[in-house]
C-alpha positions in Angstrom: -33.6 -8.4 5.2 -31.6 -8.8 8.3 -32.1 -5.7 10.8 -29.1 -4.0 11.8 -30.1 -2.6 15.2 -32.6 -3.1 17.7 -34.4 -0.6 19.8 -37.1 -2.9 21.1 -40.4 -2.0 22.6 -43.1 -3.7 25.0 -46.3 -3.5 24.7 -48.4 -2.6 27.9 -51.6 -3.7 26.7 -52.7 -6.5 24.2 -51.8 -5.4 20.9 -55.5 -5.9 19.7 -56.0 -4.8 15.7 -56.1 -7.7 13.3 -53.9 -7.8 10.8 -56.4 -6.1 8.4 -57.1 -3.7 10.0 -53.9 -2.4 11.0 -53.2 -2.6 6.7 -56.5 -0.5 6.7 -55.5 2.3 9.3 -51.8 2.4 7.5 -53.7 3.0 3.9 -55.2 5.9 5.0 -51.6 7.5 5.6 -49.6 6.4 2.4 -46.5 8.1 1.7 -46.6 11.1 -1.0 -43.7 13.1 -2.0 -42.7 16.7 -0.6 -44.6 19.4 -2.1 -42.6 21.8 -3.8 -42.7 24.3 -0.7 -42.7 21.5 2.0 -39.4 20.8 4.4 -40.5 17.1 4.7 -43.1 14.1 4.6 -43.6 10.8 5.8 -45.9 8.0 5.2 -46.1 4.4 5.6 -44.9 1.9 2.6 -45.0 -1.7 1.3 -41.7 -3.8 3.4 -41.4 -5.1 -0.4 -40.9 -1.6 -1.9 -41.3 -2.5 -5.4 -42.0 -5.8 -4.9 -44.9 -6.0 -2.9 -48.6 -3.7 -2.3 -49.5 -5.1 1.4 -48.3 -2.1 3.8 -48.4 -5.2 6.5 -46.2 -8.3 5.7 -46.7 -10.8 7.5 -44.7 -14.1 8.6 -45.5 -16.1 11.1 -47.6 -14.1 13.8 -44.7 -11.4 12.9 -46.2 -8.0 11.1 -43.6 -6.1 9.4 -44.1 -2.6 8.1 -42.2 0.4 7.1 -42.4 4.1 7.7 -41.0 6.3 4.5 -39.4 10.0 5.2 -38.6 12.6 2.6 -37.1 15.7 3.8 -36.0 18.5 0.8 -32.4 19.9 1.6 -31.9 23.1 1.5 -27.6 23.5 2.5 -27.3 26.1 5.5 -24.3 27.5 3.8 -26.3 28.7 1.0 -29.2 30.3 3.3 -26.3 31.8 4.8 -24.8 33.6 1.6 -28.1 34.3 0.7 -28.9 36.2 3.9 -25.7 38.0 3.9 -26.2 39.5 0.6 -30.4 40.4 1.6 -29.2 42.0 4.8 -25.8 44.1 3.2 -28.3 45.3 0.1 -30.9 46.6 2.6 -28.2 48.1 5.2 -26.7 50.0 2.2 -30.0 51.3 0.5 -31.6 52.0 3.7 -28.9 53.2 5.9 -29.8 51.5 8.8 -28.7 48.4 10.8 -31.3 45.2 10.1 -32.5 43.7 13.4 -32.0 40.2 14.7 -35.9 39.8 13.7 -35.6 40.8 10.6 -33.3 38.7 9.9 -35.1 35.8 11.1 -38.2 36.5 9.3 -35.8 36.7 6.0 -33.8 33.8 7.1 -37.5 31.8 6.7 -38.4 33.7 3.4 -35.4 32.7 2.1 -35.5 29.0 2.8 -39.2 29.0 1.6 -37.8 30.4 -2.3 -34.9 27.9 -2.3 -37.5 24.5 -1.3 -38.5 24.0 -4.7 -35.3 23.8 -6.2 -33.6 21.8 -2.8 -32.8 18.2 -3.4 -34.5 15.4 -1.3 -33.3 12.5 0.4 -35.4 9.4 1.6 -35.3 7.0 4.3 -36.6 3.9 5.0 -37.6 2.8 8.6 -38.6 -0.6 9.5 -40.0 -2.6 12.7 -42.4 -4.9 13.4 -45.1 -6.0 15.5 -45.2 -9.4 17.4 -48.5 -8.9 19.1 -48.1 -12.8 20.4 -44.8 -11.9 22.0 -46.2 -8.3 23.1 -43.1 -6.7 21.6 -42.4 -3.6 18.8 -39.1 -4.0 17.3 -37.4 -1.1 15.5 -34.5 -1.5 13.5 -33.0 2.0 14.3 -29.7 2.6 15.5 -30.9 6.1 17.7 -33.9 6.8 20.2 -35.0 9.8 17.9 -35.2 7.4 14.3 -37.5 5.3 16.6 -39.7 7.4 18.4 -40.3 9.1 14.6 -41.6 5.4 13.6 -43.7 4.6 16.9 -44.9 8.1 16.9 -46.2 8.1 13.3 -47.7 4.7 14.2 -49.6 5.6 17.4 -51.3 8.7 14.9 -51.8 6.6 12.2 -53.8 3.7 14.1 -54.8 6.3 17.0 -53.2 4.4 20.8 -50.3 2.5 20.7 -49.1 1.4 24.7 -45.7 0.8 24.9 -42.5 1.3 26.9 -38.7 0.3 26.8 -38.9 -3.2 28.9 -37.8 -2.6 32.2 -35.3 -5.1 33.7 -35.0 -6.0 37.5 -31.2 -5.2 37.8 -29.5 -2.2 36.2 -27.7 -3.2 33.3 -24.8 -1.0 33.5 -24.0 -2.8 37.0 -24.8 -5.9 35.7 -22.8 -5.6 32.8 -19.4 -4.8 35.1 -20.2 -7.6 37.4 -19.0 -9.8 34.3 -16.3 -7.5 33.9 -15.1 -7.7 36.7 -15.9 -11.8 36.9 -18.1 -11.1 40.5 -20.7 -12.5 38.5 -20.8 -15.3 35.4 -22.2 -14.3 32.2 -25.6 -16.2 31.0 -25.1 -19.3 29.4 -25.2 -18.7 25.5 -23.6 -15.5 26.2 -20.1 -14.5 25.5 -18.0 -11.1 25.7 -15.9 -9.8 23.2 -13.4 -7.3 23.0 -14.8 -4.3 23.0 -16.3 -1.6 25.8 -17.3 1.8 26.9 -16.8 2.5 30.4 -18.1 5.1 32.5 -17.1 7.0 35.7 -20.7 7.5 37.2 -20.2 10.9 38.7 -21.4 14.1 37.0 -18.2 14.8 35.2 -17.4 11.4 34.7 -15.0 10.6 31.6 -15.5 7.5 29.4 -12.8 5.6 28.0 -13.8 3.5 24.7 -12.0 0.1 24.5 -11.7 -1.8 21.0 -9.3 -4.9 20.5 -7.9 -5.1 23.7 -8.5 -8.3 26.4 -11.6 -7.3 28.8 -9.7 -9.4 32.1 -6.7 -7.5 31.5 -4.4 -4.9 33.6 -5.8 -1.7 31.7 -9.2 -2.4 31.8 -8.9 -3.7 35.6 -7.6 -0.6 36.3 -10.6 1.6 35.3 -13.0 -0.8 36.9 -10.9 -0.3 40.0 -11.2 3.4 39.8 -15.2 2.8 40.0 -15.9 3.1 36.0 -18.8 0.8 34.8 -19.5 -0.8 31.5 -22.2 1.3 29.8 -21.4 -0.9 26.3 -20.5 -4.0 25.7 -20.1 -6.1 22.7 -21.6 -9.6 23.0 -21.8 -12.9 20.9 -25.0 -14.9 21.4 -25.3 -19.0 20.7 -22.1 -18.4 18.5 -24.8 -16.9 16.3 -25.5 -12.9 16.6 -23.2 -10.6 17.6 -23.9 -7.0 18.8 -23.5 -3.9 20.9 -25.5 -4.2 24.0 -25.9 -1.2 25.6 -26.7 0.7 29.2 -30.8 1.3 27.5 -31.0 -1.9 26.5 -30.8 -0.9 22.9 -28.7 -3.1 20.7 -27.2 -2.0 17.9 -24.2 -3.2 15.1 -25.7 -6.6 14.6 -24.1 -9.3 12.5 -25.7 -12.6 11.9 -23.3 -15.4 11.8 -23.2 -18.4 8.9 -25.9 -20.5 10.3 -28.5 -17.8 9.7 -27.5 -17.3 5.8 -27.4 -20.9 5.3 -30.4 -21.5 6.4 -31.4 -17.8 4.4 -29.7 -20.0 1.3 -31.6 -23.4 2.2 -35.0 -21.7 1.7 -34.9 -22.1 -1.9 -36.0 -18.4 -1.7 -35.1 -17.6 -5.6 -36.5 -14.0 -6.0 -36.4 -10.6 -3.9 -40.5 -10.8 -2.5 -39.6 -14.4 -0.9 -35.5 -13.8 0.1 -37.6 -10.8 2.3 -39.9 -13.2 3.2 -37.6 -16.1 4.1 -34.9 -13.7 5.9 -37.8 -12.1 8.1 -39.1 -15.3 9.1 -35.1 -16.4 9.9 -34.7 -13.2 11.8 -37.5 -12.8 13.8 -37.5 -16.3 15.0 -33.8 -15.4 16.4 -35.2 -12.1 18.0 -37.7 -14.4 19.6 -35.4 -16.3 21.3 -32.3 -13.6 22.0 -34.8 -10.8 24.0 -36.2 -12.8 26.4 -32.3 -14.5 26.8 -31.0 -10.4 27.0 -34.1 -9.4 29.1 -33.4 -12.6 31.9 -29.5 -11.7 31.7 -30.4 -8.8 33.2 -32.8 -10.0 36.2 -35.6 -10.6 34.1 -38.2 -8.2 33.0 -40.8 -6.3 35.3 -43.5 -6.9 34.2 -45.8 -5.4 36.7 -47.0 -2.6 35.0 -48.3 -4.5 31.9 -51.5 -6.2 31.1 -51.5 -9.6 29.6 -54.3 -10.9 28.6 
């Protein structure tokens, strides 16, 4: 189960629940479908789905777990027509113009008849804890879809210290300077062709560059003009390739042959250990590449977290 984005989180305190315990605080807040009159619901979930119980996997000193939304649909359009014809019946029995009020309060009748007939639609959001690393790693491609997972998690288990990682240079400058080739790109570290650059004012445009060379005339010009690289897209150890961006986010990652031949060398021969095996592939990667993304930016400050 490779991840296909990273929104990565440290912790600023140790991480301190055991591994049971943490699979106890999680049981207590199990997912459960919608009610018929509810918008939505979220619980946590067995990794495995159907293949596993444990709402904590765990591979080597890395805890996955998974956070399950249901959310019932009602389409706006509908709500709409419904409305229309509510507010036209009681204009033309009662004579008289319905207020912007009363027409929210039947806006939210309305959507309350239609819930138990709405469709719903699940999602599935993973991350996982390395308390040995002091990292939470999210595989979300937006800040939102993250802080729904780390949110749920810090009211399921009661605290959960974290913040983004803070890096000693800004990346967006950092990020230029290799553009621009005033400074050399980490070892292991490789550009490809692909950016977003940014004019830093407060009506600055962005241009979006796909497919074209990164040291050539059009993208010189714009760094001339003062744009900076706010994304970047990045190939690590030949390995892993990705999106870095500006928040240190990372997102459209692709794993590269050695990872699914090693994935194929397992001898992994059913879905509970290919998770298993593809985890413990993965997260050994993500153990190596943030500290190599972190240092490629300055290094991390860490002087507002406690270590034990």
């Amino acid at each position: 189960m490779w991840f296909k984005n990273i929104i990565a989180y440290r912790f600023t305190k140790p991480f301190t629940l055991s591994e049971e315990a943490l699979e106890q605080k999680l049981a207590e807040s199990p997912f459960t479908p919608c009610g018929p009159t509810e918008v939505n619901r979220q619980g946590w979930v067995s990794p495995l789905g159907r293949h596993g119980q444990q709402l904590v996997h765990v591979t080597n000193g890395h805890w996955m777990i998974c956070l399950k939304r249901e959310d019932r649909l009602v389409p706006s359009t509908v709500v709409k027509e419904a409305l229309a014809e509510k507010v036209e019946e009681i204009e033309e029995t009662q004579m008289r113009k319905v207020t912007k009020k009363e027409k929210d309060e039947l806006k939210e009748q309305i959507t309350h008849e239609l819930l138990p007939r709405a469709f719903t639609r699940s999602k599935l959001t993973y991350a996982y804890l390395s308390p040995k690393d002091g990292f939470l790693i999210v595989n979300a491609s937006s800040a939102k879809a993250a802080d729904d997972i780390t949110s749920y998690l810090r009211k399921t288990i009661g605290s959960l210290p974290i913040r983004i990682p803070v890096v000693k240079q800004a990346p967006a400058a950092i990020m230029t300077s290799w553009l621009t080739k005033d400074a050399l790109m980490p070892t292991g570290f490789e550009a490809e062709a692909e950016c977003e650059l940014r004019d830093p004012g407060e009506e600055g445009g962005i241009v979006r560059c796909k497919g074209v060379e990164l040291d050539g005339e059009e993208i010189g010009t714009h760094l001339s003009a003062g744009k900076q690289a706010v994304k970047l897209a990045m190939t690590w150890e030949e390995n892993i390739s990705f999106v870095m961006n500006e928040d240190l986010s990372i997102k459209r990652l692709k794993f590269g042959d050695v990872m699914q031949e090693q994935l194929d060398d397992s001898g992994a021969d059913d879905a509970a250990s290919k998770f298993d095996a593809s985890f413990a592939i993965m997260s050994m990667e993500f153990a190596k590449l943030l500290p190599a993304v972190l240092d490629a930016f300055g290094g991390e400050d860490k002087s507002a977290v406690i270590e034990e």
